[in-house]
VMD Tcl script that draws the C-alpha trace (Angstrom):
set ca {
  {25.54 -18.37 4.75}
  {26.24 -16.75 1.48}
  {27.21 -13.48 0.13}
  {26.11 -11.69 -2.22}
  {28.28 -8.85 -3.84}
  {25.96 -5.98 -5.42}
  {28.05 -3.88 -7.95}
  {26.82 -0.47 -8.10}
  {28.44 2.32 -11.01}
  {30.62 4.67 -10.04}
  {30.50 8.34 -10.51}
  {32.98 8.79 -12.98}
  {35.17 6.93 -15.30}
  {37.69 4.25 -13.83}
  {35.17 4.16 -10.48}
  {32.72 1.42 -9.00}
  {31.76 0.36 -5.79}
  {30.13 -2.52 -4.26}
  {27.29 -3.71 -2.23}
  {27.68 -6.51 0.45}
  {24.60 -8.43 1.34}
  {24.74 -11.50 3.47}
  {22.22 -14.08 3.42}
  {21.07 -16.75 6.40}
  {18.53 -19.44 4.81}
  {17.02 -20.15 1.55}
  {15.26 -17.41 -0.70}
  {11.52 -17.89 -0.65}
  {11.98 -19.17 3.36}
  {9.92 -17.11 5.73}
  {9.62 -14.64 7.69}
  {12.19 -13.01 5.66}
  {13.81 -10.44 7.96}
  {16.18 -7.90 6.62}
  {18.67 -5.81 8.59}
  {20.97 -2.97 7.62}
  {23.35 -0.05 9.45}
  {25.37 2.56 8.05}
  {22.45 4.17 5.50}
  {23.70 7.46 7.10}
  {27.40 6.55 6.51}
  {28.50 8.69 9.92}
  {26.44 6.16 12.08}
  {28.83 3.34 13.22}
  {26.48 1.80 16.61}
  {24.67 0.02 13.87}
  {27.03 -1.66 11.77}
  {28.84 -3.41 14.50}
  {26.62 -4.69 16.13}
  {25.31 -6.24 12.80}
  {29.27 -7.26 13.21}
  {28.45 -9.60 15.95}
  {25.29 -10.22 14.91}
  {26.51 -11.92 11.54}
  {28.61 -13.91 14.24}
  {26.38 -15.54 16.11}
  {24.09 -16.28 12.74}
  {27.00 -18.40 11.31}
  {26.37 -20.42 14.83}
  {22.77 -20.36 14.91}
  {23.10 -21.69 11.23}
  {25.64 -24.21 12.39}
  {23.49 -25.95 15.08}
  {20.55 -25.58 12.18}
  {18.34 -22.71 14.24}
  {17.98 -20.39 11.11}
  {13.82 -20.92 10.13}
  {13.73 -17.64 7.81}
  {15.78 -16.13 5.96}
  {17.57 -13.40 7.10}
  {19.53 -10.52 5.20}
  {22.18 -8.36 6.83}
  {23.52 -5.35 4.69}
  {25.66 -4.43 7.46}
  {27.43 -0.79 5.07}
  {24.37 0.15 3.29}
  {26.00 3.31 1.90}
  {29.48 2.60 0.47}
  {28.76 6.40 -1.04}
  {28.62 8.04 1.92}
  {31.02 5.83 3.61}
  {33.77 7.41 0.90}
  {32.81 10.91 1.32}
  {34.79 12.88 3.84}
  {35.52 16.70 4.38}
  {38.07 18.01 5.95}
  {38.98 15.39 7.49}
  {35.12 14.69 9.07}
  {32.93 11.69 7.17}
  {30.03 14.05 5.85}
  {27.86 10.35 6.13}
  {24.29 12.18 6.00}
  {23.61 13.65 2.62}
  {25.78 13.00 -0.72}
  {28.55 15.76 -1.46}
  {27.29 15.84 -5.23}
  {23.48 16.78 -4.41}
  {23.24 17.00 -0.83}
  {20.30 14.94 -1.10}
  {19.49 13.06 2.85}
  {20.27 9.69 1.90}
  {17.30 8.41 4.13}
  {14.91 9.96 2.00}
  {13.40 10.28 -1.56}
  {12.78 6.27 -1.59}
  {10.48 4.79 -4.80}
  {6.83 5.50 -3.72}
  {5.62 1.59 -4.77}
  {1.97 1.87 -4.58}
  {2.09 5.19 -6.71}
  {4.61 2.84 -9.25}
  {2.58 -0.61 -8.98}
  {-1.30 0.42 -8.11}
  {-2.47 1.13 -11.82}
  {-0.76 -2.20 -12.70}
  {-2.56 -4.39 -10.07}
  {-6.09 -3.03 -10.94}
  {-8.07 -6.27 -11.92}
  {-5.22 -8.64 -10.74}
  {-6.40 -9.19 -6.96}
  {-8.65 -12.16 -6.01}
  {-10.37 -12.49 -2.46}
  {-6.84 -15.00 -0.92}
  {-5.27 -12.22 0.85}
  {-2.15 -14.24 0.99}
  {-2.14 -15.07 -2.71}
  {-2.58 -11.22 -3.26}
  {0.51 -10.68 -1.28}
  {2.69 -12.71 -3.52}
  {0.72 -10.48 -6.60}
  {1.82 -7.07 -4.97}
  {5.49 -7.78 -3.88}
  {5.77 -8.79 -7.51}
  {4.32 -6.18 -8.68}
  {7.12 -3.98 -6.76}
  {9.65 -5.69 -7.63}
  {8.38 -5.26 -11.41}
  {8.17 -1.51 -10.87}
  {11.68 -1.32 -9.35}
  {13.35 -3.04 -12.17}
  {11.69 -0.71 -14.43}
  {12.82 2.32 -12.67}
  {15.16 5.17 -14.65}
  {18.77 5.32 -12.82}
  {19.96 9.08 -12.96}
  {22.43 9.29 -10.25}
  {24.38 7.50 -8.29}
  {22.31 7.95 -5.07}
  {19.29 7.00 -7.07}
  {20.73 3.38 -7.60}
  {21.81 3.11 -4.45}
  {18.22 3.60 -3.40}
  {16.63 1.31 -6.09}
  {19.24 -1.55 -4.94}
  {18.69 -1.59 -1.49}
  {14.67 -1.76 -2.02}
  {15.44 -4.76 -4.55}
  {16.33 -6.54 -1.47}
  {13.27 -5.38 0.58}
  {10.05 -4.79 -1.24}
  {9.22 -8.70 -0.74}
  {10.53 -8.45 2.95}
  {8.17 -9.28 6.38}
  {10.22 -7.38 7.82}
  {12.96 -4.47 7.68}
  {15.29 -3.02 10.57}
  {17.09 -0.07 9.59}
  {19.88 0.67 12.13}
  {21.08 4.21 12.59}
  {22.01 6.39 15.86}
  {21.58 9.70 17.12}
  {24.23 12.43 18.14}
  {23.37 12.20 22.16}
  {20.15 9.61 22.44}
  {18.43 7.19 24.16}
  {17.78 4.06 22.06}
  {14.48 4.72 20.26}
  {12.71 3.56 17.36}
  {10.21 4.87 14.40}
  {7.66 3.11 13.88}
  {3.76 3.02 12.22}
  {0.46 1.66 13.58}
  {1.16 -1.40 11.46}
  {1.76 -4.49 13.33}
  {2.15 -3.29 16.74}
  {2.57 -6.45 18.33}
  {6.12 -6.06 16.55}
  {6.57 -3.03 17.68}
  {5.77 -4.19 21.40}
  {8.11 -7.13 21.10}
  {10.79 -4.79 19.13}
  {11.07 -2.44 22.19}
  {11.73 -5.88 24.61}
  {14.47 -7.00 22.98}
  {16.53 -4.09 22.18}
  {15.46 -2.08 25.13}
  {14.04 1.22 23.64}
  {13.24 3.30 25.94}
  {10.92 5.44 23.30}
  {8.80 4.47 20.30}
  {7.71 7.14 18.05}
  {4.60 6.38 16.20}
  {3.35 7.72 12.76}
  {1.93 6.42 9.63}
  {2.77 9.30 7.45}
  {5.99 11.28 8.71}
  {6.85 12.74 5.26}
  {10.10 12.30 3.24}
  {9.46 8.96 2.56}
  {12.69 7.11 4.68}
  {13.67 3.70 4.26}
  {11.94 2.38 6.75}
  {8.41 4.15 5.50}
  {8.98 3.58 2.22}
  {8.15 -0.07 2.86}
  {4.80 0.11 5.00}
  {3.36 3.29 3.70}
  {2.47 1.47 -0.03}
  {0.72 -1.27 1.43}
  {-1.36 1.28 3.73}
  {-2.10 3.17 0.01}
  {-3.19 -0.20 -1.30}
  {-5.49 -0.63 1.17}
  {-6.54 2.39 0.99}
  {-7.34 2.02 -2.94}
  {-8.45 -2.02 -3.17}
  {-9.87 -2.46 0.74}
  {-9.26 -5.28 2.90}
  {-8.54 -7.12 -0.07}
  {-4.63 -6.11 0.77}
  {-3.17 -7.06 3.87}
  {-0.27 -5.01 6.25}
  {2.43 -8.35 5.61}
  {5.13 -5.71 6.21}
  {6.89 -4.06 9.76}
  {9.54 -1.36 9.08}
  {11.21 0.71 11.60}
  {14.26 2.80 12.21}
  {16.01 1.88 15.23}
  {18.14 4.66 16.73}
  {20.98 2.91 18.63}
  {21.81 5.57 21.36}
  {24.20 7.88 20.27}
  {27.37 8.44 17.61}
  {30.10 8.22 20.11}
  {28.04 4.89 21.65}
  {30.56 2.31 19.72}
  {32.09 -0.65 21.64}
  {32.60 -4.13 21.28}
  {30.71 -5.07 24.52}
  {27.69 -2.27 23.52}
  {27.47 -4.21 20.02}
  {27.57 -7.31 21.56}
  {24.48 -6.79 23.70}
  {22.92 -5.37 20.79}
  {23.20 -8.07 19.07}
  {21.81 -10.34 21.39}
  {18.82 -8.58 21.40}
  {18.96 -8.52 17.51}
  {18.51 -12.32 18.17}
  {16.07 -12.35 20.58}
  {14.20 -10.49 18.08}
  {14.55 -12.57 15.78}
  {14.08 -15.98 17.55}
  {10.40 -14.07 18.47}
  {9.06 -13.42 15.36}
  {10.15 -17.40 14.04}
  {13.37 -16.28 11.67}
  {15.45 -18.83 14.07}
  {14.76 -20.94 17.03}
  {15.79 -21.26 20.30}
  {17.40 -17.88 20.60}
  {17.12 -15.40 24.04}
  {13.84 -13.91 25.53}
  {13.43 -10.21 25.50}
  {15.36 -8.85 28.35}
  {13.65 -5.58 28.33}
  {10.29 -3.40 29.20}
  {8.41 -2.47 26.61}
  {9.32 1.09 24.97}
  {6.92 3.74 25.79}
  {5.02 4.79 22.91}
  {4.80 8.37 22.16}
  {3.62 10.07 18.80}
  {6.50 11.38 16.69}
  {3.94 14.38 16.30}
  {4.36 15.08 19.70}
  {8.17 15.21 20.00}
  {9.59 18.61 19.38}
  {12.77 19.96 18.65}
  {14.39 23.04 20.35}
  {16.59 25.51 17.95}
  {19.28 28.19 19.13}
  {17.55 31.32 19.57}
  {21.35 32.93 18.54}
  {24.81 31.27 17.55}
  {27.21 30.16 20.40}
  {28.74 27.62 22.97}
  {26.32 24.87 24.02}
  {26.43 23.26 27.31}
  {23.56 21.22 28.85}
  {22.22 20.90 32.80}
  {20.44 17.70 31.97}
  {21.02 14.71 29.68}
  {18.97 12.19 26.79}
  {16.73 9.77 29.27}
  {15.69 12.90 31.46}
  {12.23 13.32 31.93}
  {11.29 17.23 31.50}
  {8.29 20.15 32.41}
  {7.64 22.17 29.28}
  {9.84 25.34 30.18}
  {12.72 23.46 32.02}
  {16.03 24.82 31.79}
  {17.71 21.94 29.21}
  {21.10 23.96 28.82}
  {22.33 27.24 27.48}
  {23.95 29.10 24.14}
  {26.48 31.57 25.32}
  {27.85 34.46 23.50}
  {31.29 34.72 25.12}
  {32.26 37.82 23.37}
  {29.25 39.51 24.31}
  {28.71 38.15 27.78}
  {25.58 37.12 27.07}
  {23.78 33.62 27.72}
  {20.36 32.48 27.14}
  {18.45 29.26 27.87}
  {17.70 26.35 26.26}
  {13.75 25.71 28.03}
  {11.90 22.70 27.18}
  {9.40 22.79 23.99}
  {6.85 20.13 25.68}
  {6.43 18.37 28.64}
  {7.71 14.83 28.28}
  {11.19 12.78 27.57}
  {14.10 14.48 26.81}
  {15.31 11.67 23.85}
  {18.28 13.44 22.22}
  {20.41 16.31 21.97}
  {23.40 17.42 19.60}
  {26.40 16.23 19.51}
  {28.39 19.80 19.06}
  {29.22 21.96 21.64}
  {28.34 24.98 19.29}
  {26.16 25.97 17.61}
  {24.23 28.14 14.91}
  {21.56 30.68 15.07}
  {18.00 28.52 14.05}
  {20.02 25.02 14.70}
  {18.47 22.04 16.01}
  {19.33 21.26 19.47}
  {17.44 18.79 21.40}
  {14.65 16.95 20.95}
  {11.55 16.23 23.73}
  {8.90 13.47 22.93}
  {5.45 14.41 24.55}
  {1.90 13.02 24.34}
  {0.20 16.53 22.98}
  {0.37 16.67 18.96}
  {2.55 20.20 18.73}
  {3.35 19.42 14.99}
  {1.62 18.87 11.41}
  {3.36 18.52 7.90}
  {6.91 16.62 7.67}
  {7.75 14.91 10.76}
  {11.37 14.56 9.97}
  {14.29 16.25 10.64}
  {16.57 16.83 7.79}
}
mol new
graphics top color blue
foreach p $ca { graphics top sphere $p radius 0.5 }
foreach p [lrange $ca 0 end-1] q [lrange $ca 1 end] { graphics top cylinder $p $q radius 0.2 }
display resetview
């Protein structure tokens, strides 16, 4: 194992701050399989079990199991990890621009496309090697503004030659679910088995361009602009791990097992576990909903994430104590109830809960904010 530290500028004078990355295997080994938690800094499920996940690497790599190379950026937002108010980590979007920071990532086909005009032969495997170079060319050439925006361009320096990319957040009150696109969906299938998703949301274009999208969605343009002479070599996903308050040693732990399952079935290491799971169901992210609060209020729920629902279902209620007045929370859609908020009040036109159904309710950005 090595470690790499990343030094990133600070925002003002007498400031810096660091990147961690820590390596398993030789660069240029594959599959190369990265893994990171904490990109929304208020999301602590994934970062410990990429804890004990860096654990049982170091043994993996000690009885010589390690076949890939595998990265594990286990704080991927050391900005967001330092900005608190009131005495609450803000974690989600940066105090200075309150820009998401799972969002706004380098759109690499739209950078590297003019460039690779001409420069693809009929090897699809020697055209990979062309394209992640070609990315990686466009990403060193990239202006730096702001703070966030180098935090961005340094994380995809690690990932735009990467088979594959995990990006580990959590919910407020959730199942564990994943994001995911059509690409590779044997991944996908064996993703669900050994982390035990209960829900994959599929889409190719979910809008906002997240981490996770920002790394399949350029080879889908490619192919798009140069045919099948361009390959899908990439799986990205977000996995949600279950909720914010989910954080324990023995949770992480089993997490992490699955991590290596995972990893053991897509060749990164050998001998590791089997999947110890059913597959997720699959669901399309268009078809998952989200509830808001008809008025401002106290929110308390009859039913819980993992319930299955009947479009029109009492979920909950908002009550107005003041005014004696209570309304209900129904069901948008017929399906799984996946998530709800963590606060027990609430806003007039806030977010509530979210149900994943089979009918396509929505169109545009797919994405919460």
């Amino acid at each position: 194992m090595r470690t790499e530290t990343v030094p990133l500028s600070g925002p003002s004078p007498g400031t810096t701050r660091t990147l961690t990355r820590h390596h398993w295997g030789q660069d240029g080994d594959r599959p190369k399989v990265y893994l990171q938690g904490g990109l929304h800094a208020d999301e602590m499920p994934g970062p410990l079990a990429l804890y004990h996940l860096m654990q049982l690497l170091d043994e993996a790599e000690a009885e010589g199991r390690i076949a890939g190379h595998v990265v594990v950026v286990p704080l991927a937002n050391p900005i967001g990890l330092s900005e608190w108010l009131l005495h609450k980590p803000v974690g989600r979007r940066d105090l200075e621009g309150a820009h998401n920071f799972n969002r706004g990532y380098p759109d690499l086909a739209a950078l590297a496309g003019d460039g690779l005009e001409g420069q693809l032969g009929p090897d699809p495997a020697a055209n990979v090697a062309t394209v992640r170079a070609a990315f990686g060319k466009a990403l060193a050439g990239m202006k730096i503004e702001t703070e966030v925006d180098e935090l961005r361009i340094r994380l995809m320096e690690a990932t735009h030659d990467a088979d594959i990319v995990l990006d580990l957040h959590c919910d407020h009150r959730a199942v564990m679910h994943l994001y995911a696109s059509t690409a590779r969906p044997e991944i996908t299938d064996l993703l669900g088995r050994c982390t035990g998703s209960v829900l994959a949301l599929i889409e190719d274009n979910s809008g906002g361009n997240a981490f996770d999208e920002a790394h399949t969605a350029p080879w889908r343009a490619l192919q798009a602009r140069f045919g099948d002479r361009v390959p899908s070599p990439c799986f990205s996903t977000t996995l949600e791990y279950r909720g914010q308050n989910d954080v324990s040693d023995a949770t992480a732990s089993g997490d992490a097992e699955g991590l290596m399952a995972f990893l053991a079935g897509v060749g990164a290491l050998t001998h590791g576990p089997a999947p110890g799971y059913g597959p997720a169901e699959e669901m399309p992210l268009a078809g998952a909903v989200e509830f808001m609060a008809p008025m401002g209020g106290i929110v308390s729920w009859v039913t819980q994430p993992g319930d299955r629902v009947i479009e029109g279902q009492v979920l909950g209620h908002v009550t107005d104590a003041a005014a004696r007045r209570r309304v209900d929370i129904p069901a948008p859609t017929t399906g799984l109830l996946f998530r709800q908020e963590l606060w027990t009040s609430c806003l007039k036109g806030q977010g509530l809960c979210h149900v994943a159904g089979l009918e396509i309710r929505r169109q545009g950005d797919l994405l919460s904010n």
